[in-house]
N, C-alpha and C positions, 0 to 999 in steps of 0.2 A: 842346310840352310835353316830346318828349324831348331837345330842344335845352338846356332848364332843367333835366333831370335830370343830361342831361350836365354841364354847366358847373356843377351842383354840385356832382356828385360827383367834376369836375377838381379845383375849387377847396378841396375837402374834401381829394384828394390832398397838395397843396401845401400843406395849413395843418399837413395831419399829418405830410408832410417836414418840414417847418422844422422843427417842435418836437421833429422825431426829433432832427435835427441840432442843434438849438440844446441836448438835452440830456447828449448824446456830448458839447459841449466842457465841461461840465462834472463829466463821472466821470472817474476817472484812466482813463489808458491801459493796459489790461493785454497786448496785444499788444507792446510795446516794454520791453526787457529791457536795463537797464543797469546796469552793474556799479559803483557810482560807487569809486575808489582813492582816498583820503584824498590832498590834495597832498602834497607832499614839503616838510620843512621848509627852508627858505631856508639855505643854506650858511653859516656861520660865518666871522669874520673871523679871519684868523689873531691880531689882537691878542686878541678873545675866547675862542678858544684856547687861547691862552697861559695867560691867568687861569680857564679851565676846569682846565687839567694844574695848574698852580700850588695851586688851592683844593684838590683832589682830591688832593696831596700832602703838603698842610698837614694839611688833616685829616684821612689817613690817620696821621700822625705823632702827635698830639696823642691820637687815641685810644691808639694803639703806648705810647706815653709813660704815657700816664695810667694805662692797664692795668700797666703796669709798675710805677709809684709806687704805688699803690693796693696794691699788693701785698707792695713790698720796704720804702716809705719808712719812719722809724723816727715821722716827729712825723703825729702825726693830722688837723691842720689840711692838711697836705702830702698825707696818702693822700687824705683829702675833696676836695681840689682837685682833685687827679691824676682821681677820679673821674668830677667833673661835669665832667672834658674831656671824657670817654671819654663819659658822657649827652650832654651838647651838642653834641659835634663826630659822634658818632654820626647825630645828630638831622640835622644839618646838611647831611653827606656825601649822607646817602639823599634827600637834597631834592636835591643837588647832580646824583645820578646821574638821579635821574629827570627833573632838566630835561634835562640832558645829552641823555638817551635822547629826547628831547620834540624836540631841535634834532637829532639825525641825528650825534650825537657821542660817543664813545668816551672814558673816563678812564679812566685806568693802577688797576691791581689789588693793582700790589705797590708798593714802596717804591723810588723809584730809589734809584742809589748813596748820594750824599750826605746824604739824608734818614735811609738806613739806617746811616749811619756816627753820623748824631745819636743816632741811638737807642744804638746799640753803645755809644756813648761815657757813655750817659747813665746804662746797663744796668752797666756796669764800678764805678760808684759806690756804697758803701755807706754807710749812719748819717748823721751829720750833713753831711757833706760833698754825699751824695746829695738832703739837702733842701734845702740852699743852692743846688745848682748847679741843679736842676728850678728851685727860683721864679727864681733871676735869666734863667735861660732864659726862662722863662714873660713875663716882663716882657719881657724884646727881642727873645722871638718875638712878641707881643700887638703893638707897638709898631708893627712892621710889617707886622703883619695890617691891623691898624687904618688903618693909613695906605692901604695898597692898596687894602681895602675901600673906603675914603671914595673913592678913586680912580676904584676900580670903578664904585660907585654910579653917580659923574657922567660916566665916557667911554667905559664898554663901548658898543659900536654896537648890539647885542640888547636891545630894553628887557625881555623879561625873563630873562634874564642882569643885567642892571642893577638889578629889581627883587629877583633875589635878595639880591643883594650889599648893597643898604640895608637889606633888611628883618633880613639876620646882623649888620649891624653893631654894633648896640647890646648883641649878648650878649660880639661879642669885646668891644669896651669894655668890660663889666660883665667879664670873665677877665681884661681888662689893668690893673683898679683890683684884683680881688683877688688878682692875684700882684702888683703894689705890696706889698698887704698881708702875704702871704705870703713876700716878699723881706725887709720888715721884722722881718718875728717870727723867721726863721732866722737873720739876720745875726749874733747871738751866739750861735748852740749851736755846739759845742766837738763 
């Protein structure tokens, strides 16, 4: 009989191991401490780059511009434009910086030279002349936004860098048909 006591209270041991152990793999582990670091985002291609500094230039410009028109132009259709650059490209930028920031990437703060020499140029104009010369600008700066974007869309190597660039395009189209517009209604003011 105390052979059967034994061997049941072994077998009682081992039933109540197992089920110790079988329920440790299932609580987390709290003795083990790890730190987990978010990965690092995958380096950028210099061609994506490029069109990172490029957008990030443009549309510092376009608002630079619009805040300006907005301000000085003389026809109202022209300040209203000049404005919803400054809305839209605004809008745009801060999506821009925050992919940016999202890819491990850096975009310029100020104006490089050329772009600030656009503005100066643009800033030197008054009355009528200053409304012609912003929408025809408008128009073949659009023109080639539009184009790059479409560009952007299909061959940036970042798909989303790529998905930014399709999902802006439609609004610079919609700025490149209303400075058409806006290139049309100044053509004759004196």
């Amino acid at each position: 009989m105390n052979k059967r006591i034994l061997s049941t209270m072994a077998l009682a041991s081992v039933v109540a191991l197992g089920v110790a152990c079988d329920k440790k793999k299932d609580e987390p582990a709290t003795t083990q401490t790890t730190s987990a670091t978010p990965a690092a985002p995958a380096p950028l291609s210099d061609h994506d780059k490029e069109f990172l500094t490029k957008a990030a230039q443009g549309g510092m410009l376009e608002v630079a511009e619009g805040q300006a028109i907005a301000a000085k132009a003389p026809n109202t259709a022209v300040k209203t434009f000049g404005q919803e650059m400054v809305t839209d490209h605004s809008k745009a930028n801060d999506e821009l910086k925050a992919l940016a920031a999202s890819k491990g990437a850096t975009l310029p703060t100020q104006l490089d030279s050329d772009h600030q020499k656009k503005l100066d140029k643009l800033t030197k104009k008054n009355g009528p002349k200053l409304d012609k010369y912003y929408a025809s600008d408008m128009v073949d700066d659009h023109e080639e936004d539009v184009k790059e974007f479409k560009d952007a869309a299909k061959n940036l190597d970042d798909p989303d860098l790529r998905a930014w660039a399709d999902k802006t395009l439609p609004t610079l189209e919609h700025h490149l048909m209303m400075a058409r517009d806006l290139k049309a209604q100044t053509k004759n003011e004196k």
